[in-house]
C-alpha positions in Angstrom: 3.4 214.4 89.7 5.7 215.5 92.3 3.0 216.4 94.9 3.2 216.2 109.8 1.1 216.6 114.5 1.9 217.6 117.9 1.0 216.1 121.0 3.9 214.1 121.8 3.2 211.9 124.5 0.1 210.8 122.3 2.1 210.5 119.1 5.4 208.7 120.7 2.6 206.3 122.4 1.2 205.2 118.7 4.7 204.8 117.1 5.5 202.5 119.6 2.0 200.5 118.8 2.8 201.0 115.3 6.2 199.3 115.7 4.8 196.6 117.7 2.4 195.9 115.0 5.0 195.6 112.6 7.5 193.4 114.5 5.5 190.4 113.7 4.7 190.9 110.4 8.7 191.9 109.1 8.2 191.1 105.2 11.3 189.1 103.6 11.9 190.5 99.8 14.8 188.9 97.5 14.0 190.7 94.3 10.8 192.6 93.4 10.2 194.8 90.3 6.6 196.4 89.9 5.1 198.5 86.9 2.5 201.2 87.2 0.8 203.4 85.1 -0.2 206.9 86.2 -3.4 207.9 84.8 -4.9 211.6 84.7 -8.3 211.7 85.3 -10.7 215.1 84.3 -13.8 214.4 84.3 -15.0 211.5 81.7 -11.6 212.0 80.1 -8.8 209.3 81.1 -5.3 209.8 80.0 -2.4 207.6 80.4 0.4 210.3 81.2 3.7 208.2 82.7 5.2 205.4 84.1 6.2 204.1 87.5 8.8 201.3 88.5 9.3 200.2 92.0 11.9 197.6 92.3 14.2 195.7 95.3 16.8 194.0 95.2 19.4 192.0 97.8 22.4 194.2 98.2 25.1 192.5 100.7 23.3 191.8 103.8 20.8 194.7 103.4 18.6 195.9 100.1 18.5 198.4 97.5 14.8 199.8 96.5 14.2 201.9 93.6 11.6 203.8 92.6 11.4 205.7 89.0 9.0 207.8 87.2 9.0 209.3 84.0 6.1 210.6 81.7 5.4 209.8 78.0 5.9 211.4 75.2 2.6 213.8 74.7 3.0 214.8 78.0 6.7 215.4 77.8 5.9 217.8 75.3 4.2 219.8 77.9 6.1 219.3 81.5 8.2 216.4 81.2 9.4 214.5 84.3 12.3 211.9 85.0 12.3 211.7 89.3 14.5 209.0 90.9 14.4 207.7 94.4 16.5 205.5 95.7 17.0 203.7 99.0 19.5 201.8 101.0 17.9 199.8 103.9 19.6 197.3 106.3 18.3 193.5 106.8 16.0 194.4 109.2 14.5 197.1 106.0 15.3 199.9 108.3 16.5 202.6 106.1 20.6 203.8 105.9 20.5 206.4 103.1 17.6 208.2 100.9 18.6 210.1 97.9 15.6 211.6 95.8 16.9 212.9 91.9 14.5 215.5 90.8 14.0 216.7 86.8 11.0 218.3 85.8 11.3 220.2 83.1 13.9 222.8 84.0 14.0 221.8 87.7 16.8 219.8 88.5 17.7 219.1 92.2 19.3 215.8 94.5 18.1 215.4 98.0 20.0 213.0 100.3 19.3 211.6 103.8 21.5 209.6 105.9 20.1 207.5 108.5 21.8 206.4 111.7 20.2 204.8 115.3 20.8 205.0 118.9 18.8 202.6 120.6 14.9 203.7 119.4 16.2 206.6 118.1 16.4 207.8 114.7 18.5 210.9 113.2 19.4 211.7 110.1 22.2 214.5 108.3 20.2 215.7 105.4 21.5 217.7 102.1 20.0 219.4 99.4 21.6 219.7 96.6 20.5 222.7 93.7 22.5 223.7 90.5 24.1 227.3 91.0 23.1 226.8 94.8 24.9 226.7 98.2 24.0 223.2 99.4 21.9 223.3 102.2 22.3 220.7 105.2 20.3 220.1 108.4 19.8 217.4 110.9 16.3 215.8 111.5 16.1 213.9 114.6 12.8 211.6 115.5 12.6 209.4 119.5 11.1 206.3 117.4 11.9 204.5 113.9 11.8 207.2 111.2 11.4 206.3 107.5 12.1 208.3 103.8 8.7 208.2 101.4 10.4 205.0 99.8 11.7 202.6 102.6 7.8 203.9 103.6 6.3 201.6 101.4 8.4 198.7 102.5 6.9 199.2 106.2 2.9 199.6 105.1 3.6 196.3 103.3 4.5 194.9 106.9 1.9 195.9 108.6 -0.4 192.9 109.6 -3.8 194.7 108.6 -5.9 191.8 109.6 -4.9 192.6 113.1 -6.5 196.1 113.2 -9.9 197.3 113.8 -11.4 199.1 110.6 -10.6 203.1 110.9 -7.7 202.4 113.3 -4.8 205.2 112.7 -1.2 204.5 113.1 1.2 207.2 113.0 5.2 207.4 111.7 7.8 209.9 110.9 8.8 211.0 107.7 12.0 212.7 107.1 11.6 214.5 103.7 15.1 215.7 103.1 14.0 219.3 104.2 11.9 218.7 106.9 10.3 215.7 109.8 7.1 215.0 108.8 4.2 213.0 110.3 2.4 210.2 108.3 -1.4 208.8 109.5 -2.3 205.5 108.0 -5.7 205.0 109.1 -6.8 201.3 107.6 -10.5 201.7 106.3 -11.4 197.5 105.8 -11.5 195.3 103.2 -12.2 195.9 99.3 -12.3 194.6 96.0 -10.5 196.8 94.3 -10.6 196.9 90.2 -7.4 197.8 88.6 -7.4 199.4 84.8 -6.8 195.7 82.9 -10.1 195.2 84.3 -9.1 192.8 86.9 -10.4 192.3 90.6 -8.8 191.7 93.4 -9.0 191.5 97.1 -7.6 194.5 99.0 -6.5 196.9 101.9 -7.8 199.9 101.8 -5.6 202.5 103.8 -5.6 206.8 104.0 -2.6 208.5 104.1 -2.3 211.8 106.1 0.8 214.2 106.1 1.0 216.5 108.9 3.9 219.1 109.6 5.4 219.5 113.6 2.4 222.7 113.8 0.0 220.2 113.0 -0.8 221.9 109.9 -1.7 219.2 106.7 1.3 219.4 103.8 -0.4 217.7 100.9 -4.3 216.4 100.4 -5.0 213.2 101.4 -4.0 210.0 99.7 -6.1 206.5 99.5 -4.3 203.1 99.0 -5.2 199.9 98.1 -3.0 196.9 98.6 -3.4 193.3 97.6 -4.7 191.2 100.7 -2.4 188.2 100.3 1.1 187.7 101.3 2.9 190.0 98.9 0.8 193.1 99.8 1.2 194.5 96.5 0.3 198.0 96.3 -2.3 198.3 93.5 -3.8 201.2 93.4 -2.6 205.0 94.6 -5.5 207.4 94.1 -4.6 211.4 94.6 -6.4 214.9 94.4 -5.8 217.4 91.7 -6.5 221.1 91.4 -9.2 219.7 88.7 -9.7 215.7 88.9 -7.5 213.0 89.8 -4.6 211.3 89.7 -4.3 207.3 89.8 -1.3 205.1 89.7 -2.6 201.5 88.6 0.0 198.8 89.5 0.5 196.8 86.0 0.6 193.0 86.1 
């Protein structure tokens, strides 16, 4: 469950569209809380194997998002999984501090990031945190807005998609807690999309790319779907697996 490009005049050059693009379309959340259901997929076999909740919240000026997952209980009983992530972002849902809480079966670890800004300019002190470890710490630095993989979310839900041409790519930074990574979202039109209630509804479709400083992909491809109205709700997160699927069905 747990599962970025070079050129840098061409990739400074689309952040700064990207931001431009977003500037207009700045979303305004008071308090959000969304379920999901992560299905496996093999084949003609389905199998509902966790649980997803991504919430936000007001917090002072700023807001507090949360995202948990856990699995249920026949899959515990093979690799069971309880990751937290958790964000601090400012009122203008630029993120201050990212702490991802990892336990997968015997895996524990805590990854933190803290964000701070100097004009367009993003860097971040980063720790990583293992039991019986010494804590690692490195600084990740980025010449545009940089985002965590859950203040993320908040941005592609500001995006004002009716405003791009279909395949248009727009390119961020991701800073991981262990490394800067590059994110193509390339928009691919308008769908109906069919979630597993049965329901139908209107939607962006969007790919996500990950790409490391070499240029070199760090995960498969991901596809997106998200509600075309004014909540841009992300309903549906479809991902590769060694054999078959996964999908994470948002859950009215």
């Amino acid at each position: 469950m747990t599962k970025t490009m070079r050129w840098n005049n061409y990739l400074l050059a689309a952040l700064l569209m990207c931001s431009s693009l977003l500037a207009a379309a700045a979303p305004n959340f008071t308090s959000e809380r969304l379920n999901y259901q992560i299905v496996y997929q093999w084949g003609p076999i389905w199998k509902h194997a966790g649980d997803a909740t991504l919430s936000i919240n007001k917090k002072g000026s700023g807001y507090l998002a949360m995202l948990t997952g856990k699995t249920r209980s026949w899959a515990d009983k093979v690799y069971p999984v309880r990751d937290t992530l958790k964000c601090t972002l400012n009122a203008g849902m630029q993120p201050l501090k990212y702490e991802k809480l990892t336990h997968e079966k015997d895996y524990y670890a805590r990854d933190e990031v803290n964000f701070t800004y100097n004009y367009s300019h993003t860097s971040a002190q980063c720790y990583r945190y293992r039991p019986g470890r010494e804590t690692v710490s490195l600084e990740l630095k980025a010449q545009c807005q940089a985002y965590d993989m859950l203040s993320v979310f908040y941005m592609l839900r500001g995006i004002d998609y009716d405003a791009l041409s279909q395949n248009k790519a727009i390119t961020t930074v991701i800073f991981s807690g262990k490394e800067k990574e590059y994110l193509t979202i390339r928009y691919m039109g308008k769908k109906t999309v069919k979630l597993r209630d049965g329901s139908r509804h209107d939607s962006y479709h969007i790919k996500f790319k990950f790409t490391q400083k070499s240029g070199k992909q760090s995960s498969d491809d991901l596809d997106a779907w998200m509600s075309a109205d004014v909540a841009r709700i992300p309903l549906l997160l479809e991902g590769k697996l060694p054999v078959g699927k996964v999908k994470c069905y948002y859950a009215q």
